[in-house]
C-alpha positions in Angstrom: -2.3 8.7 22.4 -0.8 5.4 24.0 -1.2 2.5 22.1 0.0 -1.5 22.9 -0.4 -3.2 19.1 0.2 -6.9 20.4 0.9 -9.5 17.8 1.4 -13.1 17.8 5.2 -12.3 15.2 6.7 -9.7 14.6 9.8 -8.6 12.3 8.4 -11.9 10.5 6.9 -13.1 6.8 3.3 -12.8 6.5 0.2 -10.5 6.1 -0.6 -10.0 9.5 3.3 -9.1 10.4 3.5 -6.6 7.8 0.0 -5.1 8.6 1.0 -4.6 11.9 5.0 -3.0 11.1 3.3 -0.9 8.8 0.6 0.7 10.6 2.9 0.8 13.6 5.5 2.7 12.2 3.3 5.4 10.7 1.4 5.6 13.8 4.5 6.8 15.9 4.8 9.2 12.9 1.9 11.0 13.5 3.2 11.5 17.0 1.0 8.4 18.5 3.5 6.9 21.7 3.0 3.6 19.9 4.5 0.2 21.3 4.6 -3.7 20.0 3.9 -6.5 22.2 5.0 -9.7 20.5 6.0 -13.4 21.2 9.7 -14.7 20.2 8.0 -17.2 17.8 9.5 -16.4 14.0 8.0 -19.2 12.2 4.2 -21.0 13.4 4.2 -24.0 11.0 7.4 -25.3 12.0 7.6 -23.8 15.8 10.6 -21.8 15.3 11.4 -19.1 18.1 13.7 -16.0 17.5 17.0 -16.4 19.1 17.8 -12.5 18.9 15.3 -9.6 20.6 15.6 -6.1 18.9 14.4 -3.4 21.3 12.9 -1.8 18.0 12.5 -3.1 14.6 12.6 -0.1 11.7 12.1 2.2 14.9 9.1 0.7 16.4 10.0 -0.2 20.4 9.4 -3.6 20.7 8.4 -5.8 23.7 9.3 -9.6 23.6 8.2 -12.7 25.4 8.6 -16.1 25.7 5.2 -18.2 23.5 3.8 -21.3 25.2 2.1 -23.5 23.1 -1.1 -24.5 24.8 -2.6 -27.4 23.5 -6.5 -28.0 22.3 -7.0 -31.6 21.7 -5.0 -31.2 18.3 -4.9 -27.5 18.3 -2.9 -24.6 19.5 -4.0 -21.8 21.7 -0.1 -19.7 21.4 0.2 -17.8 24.5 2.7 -15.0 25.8 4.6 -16.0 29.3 4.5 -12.2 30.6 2.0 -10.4 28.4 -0.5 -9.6 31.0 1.7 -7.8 33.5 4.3 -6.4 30.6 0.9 -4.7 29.2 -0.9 -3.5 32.3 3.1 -2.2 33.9 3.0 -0.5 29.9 -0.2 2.0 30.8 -2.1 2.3 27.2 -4.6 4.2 26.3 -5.6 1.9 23.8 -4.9 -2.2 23.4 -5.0 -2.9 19.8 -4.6 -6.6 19.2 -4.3 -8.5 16.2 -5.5 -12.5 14.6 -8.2 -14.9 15.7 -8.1 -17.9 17.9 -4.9 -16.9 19.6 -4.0 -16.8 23.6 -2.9 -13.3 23.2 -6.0 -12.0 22.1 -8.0 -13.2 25.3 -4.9 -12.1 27.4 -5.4 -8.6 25.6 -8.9 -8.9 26.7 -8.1 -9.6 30.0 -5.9 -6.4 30.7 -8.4 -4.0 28.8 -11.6 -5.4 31.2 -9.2 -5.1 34.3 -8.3 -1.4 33.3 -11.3 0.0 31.8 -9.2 1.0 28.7 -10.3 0.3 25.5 -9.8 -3.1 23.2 -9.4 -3.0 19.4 -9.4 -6.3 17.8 -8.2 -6.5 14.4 -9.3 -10.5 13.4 -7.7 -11.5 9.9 -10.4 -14.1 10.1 -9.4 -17.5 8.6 -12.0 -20.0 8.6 -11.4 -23.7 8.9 -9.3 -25.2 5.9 -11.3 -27.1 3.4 -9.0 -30.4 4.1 -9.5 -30.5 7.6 -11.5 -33.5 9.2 -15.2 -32.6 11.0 -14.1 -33.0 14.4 -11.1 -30.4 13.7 -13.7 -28.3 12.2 -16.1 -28.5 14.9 -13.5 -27.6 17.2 -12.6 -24.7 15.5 -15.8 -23.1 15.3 -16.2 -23.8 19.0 -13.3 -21.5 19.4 -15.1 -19.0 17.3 -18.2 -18.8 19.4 -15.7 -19.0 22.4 -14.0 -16.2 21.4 -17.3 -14.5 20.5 -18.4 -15.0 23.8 -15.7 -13.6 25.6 -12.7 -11.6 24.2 -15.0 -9.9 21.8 -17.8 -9.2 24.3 -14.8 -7.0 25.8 -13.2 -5.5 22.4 -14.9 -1.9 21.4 -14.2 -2.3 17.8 -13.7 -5.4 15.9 -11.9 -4.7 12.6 -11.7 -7.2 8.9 -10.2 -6.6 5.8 -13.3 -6.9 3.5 -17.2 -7.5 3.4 -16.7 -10.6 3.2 -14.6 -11.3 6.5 -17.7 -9.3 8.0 -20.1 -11.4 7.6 -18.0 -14.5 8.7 -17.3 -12.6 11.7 -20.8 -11.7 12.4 -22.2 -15.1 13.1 -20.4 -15.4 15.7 -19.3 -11.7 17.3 -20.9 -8.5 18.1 -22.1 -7.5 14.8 -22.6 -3.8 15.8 -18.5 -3.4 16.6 -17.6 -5.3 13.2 -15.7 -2.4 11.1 -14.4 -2.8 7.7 -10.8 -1.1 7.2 -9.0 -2.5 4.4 -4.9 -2.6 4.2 -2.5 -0.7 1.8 1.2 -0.7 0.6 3.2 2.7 0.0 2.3 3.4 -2.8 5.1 5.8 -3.3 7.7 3.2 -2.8 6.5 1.3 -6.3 6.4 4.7 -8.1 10.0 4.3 -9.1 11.1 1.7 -11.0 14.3 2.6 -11.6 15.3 2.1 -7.8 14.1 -1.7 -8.0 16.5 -4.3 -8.8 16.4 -8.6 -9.3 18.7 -10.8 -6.9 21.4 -12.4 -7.7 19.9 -15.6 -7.9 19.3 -16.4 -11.9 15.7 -15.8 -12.9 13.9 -17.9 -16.1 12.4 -15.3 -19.0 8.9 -14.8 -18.4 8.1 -16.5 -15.8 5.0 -16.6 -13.5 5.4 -15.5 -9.7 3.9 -16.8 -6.9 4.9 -14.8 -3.7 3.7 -15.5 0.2 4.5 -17.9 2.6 4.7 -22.1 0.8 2.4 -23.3 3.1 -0.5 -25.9 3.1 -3.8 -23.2 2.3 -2.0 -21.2 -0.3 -2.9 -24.0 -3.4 -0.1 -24.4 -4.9 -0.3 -28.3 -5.3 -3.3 -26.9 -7.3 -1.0 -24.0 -9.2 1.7 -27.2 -10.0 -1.1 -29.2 -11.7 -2.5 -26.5 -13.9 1.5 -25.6 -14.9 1.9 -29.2 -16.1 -1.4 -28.9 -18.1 -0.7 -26.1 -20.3 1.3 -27.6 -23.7 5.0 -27.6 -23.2 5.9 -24.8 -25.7 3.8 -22.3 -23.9 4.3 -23.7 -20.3 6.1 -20.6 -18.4 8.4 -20.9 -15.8 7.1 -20.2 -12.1 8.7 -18.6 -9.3 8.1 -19.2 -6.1 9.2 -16.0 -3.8 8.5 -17.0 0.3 9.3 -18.7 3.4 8.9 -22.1 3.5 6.7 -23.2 6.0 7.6 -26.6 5.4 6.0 -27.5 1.9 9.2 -27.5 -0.5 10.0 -30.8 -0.5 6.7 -32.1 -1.3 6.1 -29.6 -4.0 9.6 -30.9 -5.7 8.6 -34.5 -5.5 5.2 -33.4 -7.0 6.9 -31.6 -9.3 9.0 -34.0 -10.3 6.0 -36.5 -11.0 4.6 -33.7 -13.4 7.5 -33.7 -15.1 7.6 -29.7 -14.6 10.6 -29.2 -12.2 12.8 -28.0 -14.7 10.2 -25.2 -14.8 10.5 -24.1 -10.6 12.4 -21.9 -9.5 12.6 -21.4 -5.4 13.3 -17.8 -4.8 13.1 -17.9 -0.7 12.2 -14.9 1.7 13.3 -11.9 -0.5 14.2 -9.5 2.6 15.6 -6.4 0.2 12.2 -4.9 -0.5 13.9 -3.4 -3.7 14.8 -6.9 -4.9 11.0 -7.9 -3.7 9.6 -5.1 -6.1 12.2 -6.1 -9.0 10.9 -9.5 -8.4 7.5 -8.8 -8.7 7.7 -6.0 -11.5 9.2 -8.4 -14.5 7.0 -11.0 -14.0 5.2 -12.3 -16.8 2.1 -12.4 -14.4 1.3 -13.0 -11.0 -0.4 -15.9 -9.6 -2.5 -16.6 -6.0 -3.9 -19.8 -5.8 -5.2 -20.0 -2.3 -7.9 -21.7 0.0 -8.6 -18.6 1.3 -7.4 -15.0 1.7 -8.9 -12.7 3.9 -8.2 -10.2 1.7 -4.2 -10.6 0.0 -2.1 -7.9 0.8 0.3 -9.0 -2.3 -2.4 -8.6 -4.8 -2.5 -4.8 -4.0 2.0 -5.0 -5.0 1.3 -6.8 -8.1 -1.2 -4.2 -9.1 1.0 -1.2 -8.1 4.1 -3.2 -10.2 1.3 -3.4 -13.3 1.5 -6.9 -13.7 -1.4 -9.1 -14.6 -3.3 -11.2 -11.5 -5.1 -14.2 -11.3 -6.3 -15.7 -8.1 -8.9 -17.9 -6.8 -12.2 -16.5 -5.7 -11.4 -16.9 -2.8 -12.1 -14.6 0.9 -11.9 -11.2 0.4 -9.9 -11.9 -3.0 -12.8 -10.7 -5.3 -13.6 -7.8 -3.9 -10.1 -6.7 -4.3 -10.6 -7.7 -8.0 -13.7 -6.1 -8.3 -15.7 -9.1 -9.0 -12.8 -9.5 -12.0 -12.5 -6.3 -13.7 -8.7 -5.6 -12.1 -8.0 -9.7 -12.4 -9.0 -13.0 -13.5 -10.8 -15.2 -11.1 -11.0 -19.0 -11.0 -12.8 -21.5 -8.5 -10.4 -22.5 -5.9 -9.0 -26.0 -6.8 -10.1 -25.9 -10.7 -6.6 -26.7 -12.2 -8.0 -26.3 -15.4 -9.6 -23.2 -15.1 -6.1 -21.7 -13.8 -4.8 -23.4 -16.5 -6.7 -21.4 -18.9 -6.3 -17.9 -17.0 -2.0 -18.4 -17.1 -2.8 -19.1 -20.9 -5.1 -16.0 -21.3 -2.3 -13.8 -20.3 -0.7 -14.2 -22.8 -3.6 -14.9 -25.4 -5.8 -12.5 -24.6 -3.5 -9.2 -24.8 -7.0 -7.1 -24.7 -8.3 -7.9 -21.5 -5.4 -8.4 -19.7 -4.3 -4.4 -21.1 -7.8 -3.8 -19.3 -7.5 -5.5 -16.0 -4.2 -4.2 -16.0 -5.7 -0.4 -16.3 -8.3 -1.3 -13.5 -5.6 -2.4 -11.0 -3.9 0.3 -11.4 -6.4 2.5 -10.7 -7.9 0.6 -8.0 -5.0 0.3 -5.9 -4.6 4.2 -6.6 -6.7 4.1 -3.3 -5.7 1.7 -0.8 -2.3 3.1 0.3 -1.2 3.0 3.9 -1.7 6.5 4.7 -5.3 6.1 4.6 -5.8 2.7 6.7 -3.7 4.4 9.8 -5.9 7.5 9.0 -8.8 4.9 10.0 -7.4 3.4 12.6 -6.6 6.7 14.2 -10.7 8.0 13.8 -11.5 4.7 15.3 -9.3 4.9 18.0 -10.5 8.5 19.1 -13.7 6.6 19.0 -13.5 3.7 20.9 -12.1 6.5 23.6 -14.5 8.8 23.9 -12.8 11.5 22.6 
């Protein structure tokens, strides 16, 4: 089967990136003539475009195109200069395209209602930031019904991550084309300790990691505050492993009025995925403070590395936890509940041996293989065959 995955970044940090490399590559594995369409923008926050075009990235072929940044009074609508024709010259079987809100997603819809070929729409839902003012708000969830209204009256399947991000989804799109297929990690490459290894870069005993992008709806002005409240004996260092989308220097100055920036360490993007695993295994614990998560792809790698979670209650966050049994939960923005979880870590060796033991065997079960296994049903689906 011919399929056009089309992506807002690609070969980039983040969730959505890695969801899409991932089931791209296995799909071309299992024989599927797979291609990615993606823009030349490496880094949203800061509106950095890629300078280089790989025709293929880890041996996925990849299309490029110029992004034009549309503007929404205050908003972005990203567009690709190109898509519509690169995708319709391209032939697919199948259009599979991926996040919410975006220009490529109603070009997508566009090229799959011209053709008569079917649309797969996977959303990564992200509702509207608790911070943001009521007309932002209101213009994002008019974006939502628009979106409802149109690209998702074409799509034949609308995928999310978790229960949760279904019923979000619902109010506003088909509900009968919602589907629920979560994400996975290989599994198989965080069997093996021994091949792991730490960067070069010094790391503090014991510390605490954070790892995903250091942007604005990931908390960690929150995850600082609760740091500075635990006593100073017991506070434990805290790495910071991601690309900075443009919140560093804030978080020094905060941390700096805390009085706790002897205790950060920035790590950066960790490209070597055995350094990234090294990272993540001899952590003390790991730590996910955000607004929201439609589900958290790097709670599933601090599972598979055994290392204790906590993270706000967030999105699709508990039911990855199972409701707390593989993790401790907090209310999103409670400093000192967090502050209390980071201590119990450490204080409460029983239950965090038992949340441990239910990671483990929860993420037993969400490995790659079976989300392109999904994907692959649906797609058969979707095409009548």
């Amino acid at each position: 089967m011919k399929i056009a995955i089309v992506t807002l970044r690609f070969a980039a940090p983040g969730g959505v990136e890695t969801n899409v490399h991932e089931v791209a590559k296995r799909l071309l594995a299992a024989g599927d003539d797979t291609r990615v369409f993606a823009s030349d923008l490496f880094d949203e926050g800061r509106w950095q475009r890629r300078t280089d075009f790989p025709p293929t990235f880890d041996g996925v072929p990849v299309s490029w195109f110029p992004v034009r940044k549309k503007l929404v009074p205050g908003l972005t609508l990203p567009s690709m200069v190109g898509l519509i024709d690169g995708l319709a010259d391209d032939g697919p079987a199948i259009v599979h395209a991926h996040s919410h809100r975006y220009g490529h997603v109603l070009e997508s819809a566009a090229v799959a209602e011209r053709l008569d070929i079917p649309l797969v729409v996977s959303m990564h839902y992200h509702p509207a930031d608790r911070g943001e003012p009521a007309w932002k708000r209101t213009m994002l969830r008019l974006q939502d019904v628009g979106f409802g209204a149109t690209a998702y009256r074409v799509a034949r399947a609308l995928v999310v991550e978790s229960e949760y991000e279904a019923a979000l989804v619902r109010q506003f799109a088909p509900a009968d084309r919602v589907r629920v297929i979560p994400p996975g990690i290989t599994l198989e490459e965080w069997a093996h300790p021994a091949s792991d290894r730490l960067p070069e870069t010094p790391l503090p005993d014991g510390y605490v990691l954070f790892a995903g992008r250091i942007a604005p709806n990931k908390g960690l002005p929150g995850l600082l505050e609760a740091l500075a409240r635990i006593d100073g004996a017991h506070r434990p260092p805290l790495v910071l492993m991601g690309h900075d989308w443009g919140e560093r220097a804030a978080l020094e100055a905060q941390a700096r009025r805390l009085g706790i920036a002897d205790r950060l360490t920035f790590l950066g993007h960790v490209r070597d995925l055995a350094e990234y695993r090294g990272v993540m295994r001899h952590a003390r614990a790991f730590v996910l403070p955000s607004e929201y998560e439609a589900f958290g792809l790097v709670l599933l790698e601090a599972m598979a590395a055994d290392v204790p979670v906590v993270a706000t209650a967030v999105g699709g966050v508990p039911e990855v936890l199972e409701g707390g049994r593989s993790g401790r939960l907090v209310p999103y923005g409670d400093s000192d509940r967090l502050a209390e979880a980071l201590r119990e870590v450490a204080t409460d060796p029983d239950g965090t041996a038992a949340r441990r033991a239910a990671g483990r065997e929860r993420v037993r079960g969400l490995d790659w293989t079976h989300s392109v296994a999904r994907f692959r049903a649906l797609y058969r689906e979707v095409a009548g065959s």
